[in-house]
KEMI-35832 format. One record per residue: residue in one letter; z, x, y of N, C-alpha, C, O in turn. Coordinates in steps of 0.2 Angstrom, whole numbers. Atoms other than C-alpha are relative to their C-alpha. Layout:
<nodes>
a:Z:X:Y:Z:X:Y:Z:X:Y:Z:X:Y $
...
</nodes>
This chain:
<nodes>
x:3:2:6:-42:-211:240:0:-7:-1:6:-10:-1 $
x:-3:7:2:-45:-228:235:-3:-2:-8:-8:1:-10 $
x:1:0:6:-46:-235:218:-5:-9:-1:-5:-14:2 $
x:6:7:-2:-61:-249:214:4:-2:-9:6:2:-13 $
x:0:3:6:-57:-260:198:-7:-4:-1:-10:-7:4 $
x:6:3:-1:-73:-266:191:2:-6:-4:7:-7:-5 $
x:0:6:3:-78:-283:182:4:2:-8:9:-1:-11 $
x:-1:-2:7:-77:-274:166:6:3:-2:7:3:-9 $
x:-6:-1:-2:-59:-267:170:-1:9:1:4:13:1 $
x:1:-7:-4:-67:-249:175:4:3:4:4:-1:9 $
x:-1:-1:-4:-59:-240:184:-2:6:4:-3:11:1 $
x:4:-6:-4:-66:-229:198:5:1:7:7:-2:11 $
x:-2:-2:-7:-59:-217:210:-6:5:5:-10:9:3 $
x:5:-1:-4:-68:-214:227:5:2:6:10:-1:7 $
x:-2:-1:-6:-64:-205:243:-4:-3:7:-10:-3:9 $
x:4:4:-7:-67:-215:260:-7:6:1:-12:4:4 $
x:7:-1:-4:-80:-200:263:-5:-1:-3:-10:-2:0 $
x:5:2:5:-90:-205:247:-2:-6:3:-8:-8:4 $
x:2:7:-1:-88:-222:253:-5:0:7:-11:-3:8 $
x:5:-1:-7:-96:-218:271:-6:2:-3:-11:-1:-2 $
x:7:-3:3:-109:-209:262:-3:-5:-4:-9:-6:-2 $
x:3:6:1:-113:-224:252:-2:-4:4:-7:-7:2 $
x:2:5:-5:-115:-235:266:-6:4:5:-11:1:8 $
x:6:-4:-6:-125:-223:277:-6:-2:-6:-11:-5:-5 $
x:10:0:6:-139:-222:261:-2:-8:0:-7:-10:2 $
x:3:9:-1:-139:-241:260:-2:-2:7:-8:-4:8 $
x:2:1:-7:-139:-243:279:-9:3:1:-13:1:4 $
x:8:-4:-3:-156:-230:278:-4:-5:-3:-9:-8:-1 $
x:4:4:6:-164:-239:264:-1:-6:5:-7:-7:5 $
x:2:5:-2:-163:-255:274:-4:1:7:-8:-3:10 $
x:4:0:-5:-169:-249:289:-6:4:1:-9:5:7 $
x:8:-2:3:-185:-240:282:-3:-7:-3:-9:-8:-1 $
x:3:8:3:-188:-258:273:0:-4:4:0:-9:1 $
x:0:6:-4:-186:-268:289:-6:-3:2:-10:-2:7 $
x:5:2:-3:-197:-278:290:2:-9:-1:0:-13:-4 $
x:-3:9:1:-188:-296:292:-1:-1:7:-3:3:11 $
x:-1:5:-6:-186:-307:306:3:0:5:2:-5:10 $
x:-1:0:-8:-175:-298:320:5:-7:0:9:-7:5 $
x:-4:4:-3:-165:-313:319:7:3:4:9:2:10 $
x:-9:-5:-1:-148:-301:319:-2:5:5:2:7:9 $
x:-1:-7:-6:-155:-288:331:5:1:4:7:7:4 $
x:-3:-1:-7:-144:-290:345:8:0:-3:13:2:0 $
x:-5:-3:1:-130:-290:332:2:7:-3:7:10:-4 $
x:0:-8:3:-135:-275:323:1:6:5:3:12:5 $
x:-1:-6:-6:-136:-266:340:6:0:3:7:4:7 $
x:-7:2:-2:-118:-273:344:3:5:-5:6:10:-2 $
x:-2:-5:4:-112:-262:329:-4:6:0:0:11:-1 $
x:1:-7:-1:-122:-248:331:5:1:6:10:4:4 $
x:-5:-1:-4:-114:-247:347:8:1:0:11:5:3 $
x:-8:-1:2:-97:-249:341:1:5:-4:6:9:-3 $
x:0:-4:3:-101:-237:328:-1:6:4:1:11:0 $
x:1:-7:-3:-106:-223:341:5:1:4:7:7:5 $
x:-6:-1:-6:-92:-225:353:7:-3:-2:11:1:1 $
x:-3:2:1:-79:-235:346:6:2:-6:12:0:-6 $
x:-3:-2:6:-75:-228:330:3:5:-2:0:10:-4 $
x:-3:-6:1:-62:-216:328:3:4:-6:4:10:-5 $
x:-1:-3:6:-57:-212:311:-6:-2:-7:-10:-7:-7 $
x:3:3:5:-66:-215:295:-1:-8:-5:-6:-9:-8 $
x:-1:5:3:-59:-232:289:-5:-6:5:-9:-10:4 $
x:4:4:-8:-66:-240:307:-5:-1:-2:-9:-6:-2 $
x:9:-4:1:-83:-230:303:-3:-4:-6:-10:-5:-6 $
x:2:4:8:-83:-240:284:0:-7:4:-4:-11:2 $
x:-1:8:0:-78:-256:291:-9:-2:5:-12:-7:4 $
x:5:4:-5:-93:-256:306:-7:0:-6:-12:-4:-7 $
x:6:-2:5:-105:-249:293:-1:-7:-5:-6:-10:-6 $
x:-1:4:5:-99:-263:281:-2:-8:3:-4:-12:0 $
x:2:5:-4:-102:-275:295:-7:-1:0:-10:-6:-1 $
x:8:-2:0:-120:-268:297:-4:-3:-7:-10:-5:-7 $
x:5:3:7:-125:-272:278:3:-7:-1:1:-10:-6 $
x:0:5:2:-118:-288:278:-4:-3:4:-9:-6:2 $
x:8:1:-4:-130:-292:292:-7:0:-1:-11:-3:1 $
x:9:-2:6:-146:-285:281:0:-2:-5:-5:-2:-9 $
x:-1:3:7:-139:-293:270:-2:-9:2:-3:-13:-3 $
x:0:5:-2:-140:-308:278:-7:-3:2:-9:-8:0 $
x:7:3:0:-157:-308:284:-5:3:-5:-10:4:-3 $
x:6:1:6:-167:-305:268:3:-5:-4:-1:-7:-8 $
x:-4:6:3:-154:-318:260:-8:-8:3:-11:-12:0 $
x:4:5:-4:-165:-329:275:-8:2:-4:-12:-2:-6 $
x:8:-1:1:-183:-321:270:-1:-1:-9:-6:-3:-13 $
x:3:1:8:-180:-322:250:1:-8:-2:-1:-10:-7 $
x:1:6:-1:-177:-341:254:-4:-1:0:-6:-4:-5 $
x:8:1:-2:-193:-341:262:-2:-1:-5:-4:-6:-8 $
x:6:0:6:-202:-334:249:3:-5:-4:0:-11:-2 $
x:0:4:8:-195:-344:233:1:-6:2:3:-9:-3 $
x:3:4:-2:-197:-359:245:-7:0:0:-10:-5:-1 $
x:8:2:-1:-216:-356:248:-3:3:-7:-9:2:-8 $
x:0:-1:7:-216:-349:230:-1:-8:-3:-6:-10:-5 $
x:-3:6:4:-210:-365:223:-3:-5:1:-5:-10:-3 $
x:3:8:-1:-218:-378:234:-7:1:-1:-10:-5:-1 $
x:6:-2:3:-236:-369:229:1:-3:-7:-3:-7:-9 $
x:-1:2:6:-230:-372:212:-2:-7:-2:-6:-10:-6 $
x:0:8:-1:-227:-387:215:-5:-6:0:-6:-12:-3 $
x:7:2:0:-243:-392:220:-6:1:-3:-9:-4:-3 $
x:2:-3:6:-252:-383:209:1:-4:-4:-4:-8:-5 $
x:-2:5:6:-245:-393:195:-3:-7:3:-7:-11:0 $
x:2:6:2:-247:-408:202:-6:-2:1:-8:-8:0 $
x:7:-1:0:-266:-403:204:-2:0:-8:-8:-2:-9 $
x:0:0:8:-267:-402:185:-1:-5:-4:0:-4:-10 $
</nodes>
C-alpha cells in the first residue's frame, strides 16, 4: 500500500496493483497516439525488454513502466515545442504583415 499526498493536502491510498494498472492504461493511450518522432525508439525498446525479462516483482514492473512514460513524455515535450514554435513564428509574421 502506498500512501500519495496531494497539493491540496489529499490524501490517497493505492495499492502497487492499482498503481501498474494506471501505468499500463497511460502507456496504451500513448502508444495508440504515436505519432511523434521515434527519436526515443531504441530507448523504449530497451525498457520493454527489461520489462518482459527482467522484472520480477511488481515494484521493478512500476519503475520500468515509469521509465516508459517519462520517455513519451519526453518526445511530445519535443513535438509541442515544435508546434508553439511554428505556431508563434506564423504569428509572428502574420502580425508584422499587418
Amino acid at each position: 500500500m502506498v500512501t500519495l499526498i496531494l497539493k491540496n493536502k489529499e490524501v490517497i491510498k493505492i495499492n502497487y496493483k492499482e498503481i501498474y494498472k494506471l501505468h499500463i492504461q497511460l502507456l496504451e493511450v500513448y502508444e495508440k497516439n504515436k505519432n511523434g518522432s521515434n527519436l526515443y525508439q531504441k530507448d523504449i525498446q530497451f525498457y520493454n525488454r527489461q520489462l518482459g525479462f527482467f522484472c520480477e516483482n511488481m515494484v521493478q514492473r512500476i519503475f520500468v513502466l515509469n521509465q516508459l512514460i517519462k520517455i513519451y513524455e519526453k518526445d511530445r515535450e519535443f513535438l509541442i515545442k515544435g508546434c508553439s514554435h511554428a505556431y508563434f513564428s506564423n504569428s509572428y509574421k502574420a502580425s508584422e504583415r499587418e
